[in-house]
C-alpha positions, 0 to 999 in steps of 0.5 A: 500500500502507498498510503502513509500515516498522517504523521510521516507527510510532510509538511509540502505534502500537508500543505498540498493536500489542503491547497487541494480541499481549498480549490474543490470548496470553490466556485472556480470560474474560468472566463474564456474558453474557446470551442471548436469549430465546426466541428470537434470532439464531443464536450462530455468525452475525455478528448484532445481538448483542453477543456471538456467536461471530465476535465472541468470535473478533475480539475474542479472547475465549476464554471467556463465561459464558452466563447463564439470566436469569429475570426477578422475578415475585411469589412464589408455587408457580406462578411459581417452577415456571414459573422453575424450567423457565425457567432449565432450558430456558435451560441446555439452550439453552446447552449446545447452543451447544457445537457446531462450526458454519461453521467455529467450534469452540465447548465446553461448559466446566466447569472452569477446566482445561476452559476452559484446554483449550478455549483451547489447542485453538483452542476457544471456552468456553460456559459455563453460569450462572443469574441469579436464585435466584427460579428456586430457589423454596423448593426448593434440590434445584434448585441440583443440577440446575442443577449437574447441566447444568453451571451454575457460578454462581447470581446469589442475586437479579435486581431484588427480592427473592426467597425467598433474600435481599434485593436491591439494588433493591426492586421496589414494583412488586411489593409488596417492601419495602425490606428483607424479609429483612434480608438472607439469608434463613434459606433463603439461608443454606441456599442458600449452603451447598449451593452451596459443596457442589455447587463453585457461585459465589456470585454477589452482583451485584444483592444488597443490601449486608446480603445481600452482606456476609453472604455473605461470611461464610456462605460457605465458599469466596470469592464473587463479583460478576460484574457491577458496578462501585464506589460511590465512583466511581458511587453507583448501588445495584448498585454496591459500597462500599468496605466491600463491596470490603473485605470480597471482599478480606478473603475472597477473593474478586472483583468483575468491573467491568462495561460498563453505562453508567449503573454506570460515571458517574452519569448515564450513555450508552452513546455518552458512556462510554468505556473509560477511564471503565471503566479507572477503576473498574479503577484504584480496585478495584484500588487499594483491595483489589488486584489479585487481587480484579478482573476483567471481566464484560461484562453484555453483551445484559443491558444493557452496552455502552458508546463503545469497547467496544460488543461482544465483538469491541471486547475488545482495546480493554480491554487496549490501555487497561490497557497504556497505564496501566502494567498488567504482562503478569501484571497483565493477565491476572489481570484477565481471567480469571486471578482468577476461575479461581482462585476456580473452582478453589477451589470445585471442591476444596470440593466435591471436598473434601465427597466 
């Protein structure tokens, strides 16, 4: 037998096991993950994607906010359509993911009390999202119907710009200039407000510094980065200066550090990052605009992944780390998930406010 009297463990291993019964007792929230598209294995099957409900389940992640990803195009009437129906038939996907299958009992989540329901009840959380406004087009009646399927966020650019606001990436590839708009468009600025109506996120990852400041301002509830991770730490454009991290701060609002490798430590591999270069830049946010500015998205199957925490189901290695470096309880669970409830919540009494 391997199992040795409490006694002969040592201290490491206690404190393992603790760090361990910590992260089951949480409401562990991951705020991006993508899917595949159109096709890919099925979620419930223990599969090659990261994140799939046995995964969620070893990991004990209790809650992932599935993503419609459509990727920049050039602009024009029939390309935006085209993402419009994309992002649709993404989200309908999505929502047939909250369904019980092999044993696994997974819900679709639209508030945060759905997400703290579901996690009471043994329940996993799929959660709805749309990651680039480009399937926005010049139509905002769309953000109703993306609310409408559930969506609680919308991600305002993916890589270039769209008619909505400057991203950090140009794509020349695709005739963007490095600043079109200057940041939020005229539109954008519409965009936002109609989010703050319909008790949507503004989500900031991937836009330009301009467009995220402004944000920030235009805003009338806190916005978030759902997936990026600090400049001073990493100079990479998807990364936020402390200006940007200031300005969350200052407003409310979060950024969720996230597991792409190469934001994490110039230069770098999934197999030579490491949880502790992650912890990092969960030191430095926190440091910088405290603890209730940050949180954990994942950007798994969108490009995350790293030595230690490959896939959901490494989940627990993040807690066993922020343990070992003195992260109370509290502290912990504000970082994964407890923040970014808050500011759910904060939307949702907006637009409950507007009626």
């Amino acid at each position: 037998m391997n199992d040795m009297p409490p006694d002969h463990l040592s201290p490491a291993d206690i404190e393992n096991a603790e760090a361990l019964a910590l992260h089951r007792s949480l409401v562990t929230v991951d705020t991006h993950i993508d899917i595949p598209w159109p096709t890919g294995p099925d979620v419930f099957t223990n599969s090659t994607r990261r994140v799939d409900f046995p995964k969620m389940r070893r990991g004990g992640v209790a809650a992932g906010f599935f993503v419609a990803y459509v990727p920049q195009a050039r602009r024009t009437p029939e390309s935006e359509a085209a993402a419009f129906e994309r992002a649709i038939a993404m989200l309908q996907f999505i929502r047939g993911m909250g369904r019980s299958q092999d044993g696994i009992a997974a819900r679709v989540s639209v508030t945060a009390d759905d997400i703290v329901a579901a996690r009471r009840d043994g329940a996993l959380s799929v959660v709805l999202a749309v990651e680039n406004g480009f399937a926005v087009g010049t139509d905002l009646s769309r953000l109703a119907e993306f609310r409408a399927l559930g969506a609680r966020y919308l991600t305002l650019t993916h890589n270039g710009h769209n008619a909505l606001a400057d991203s950090a990436i140009p794509r020349a590839d695709l005739g963007d200039a490095k600043v079109e708009h200057g940041g939020l468009s005229p539109l954008g600025r519409e965009a936002v407000a109609e989010l703050n109506r319909l008790g949507m996120l503004v989500d900031v990852a991937h836009v330009s510094r301009d467009t995220m400041l402004q944000a920030t301002q235009v805003s009338r509830t806190p916005v978030v980065s759902t997936h990026s991770c600090v400049r001073a730490l990493c100079d990479h454009p998807r990364n936020m200066d402390d200006s940007q991290l200031d300005a969350l701060r200052d407003t409310g609002g979060v950024i969720q550090i996230t597991a792409v490798a190469g934001f994490l430590r110039a230069g770098g591999k999934a197999d030579q990052v490491s949880v502790r270069d992650f912890v990092d830049h969960i030191d430095y946010a926190v440091q910088r605009i405290g603890i209730d500015h940050v949180g954990i998205g994942s950007d798994f199957d969108g490009g995350g992944g790293f030595s230690g925490w490959r896939d959901a189901s490494q989940s627990p290695n993040l807690t066993i780390e922020l343990v070992r470096r003195g992260y109370s309880p509290a502290e912990i669970a504000a970082l994964w998930g407890g923040n970014f409830m808050r500011i759910l919540r904060i939307a949702e009494a907006h637009a409950a406010s507007q009626h």
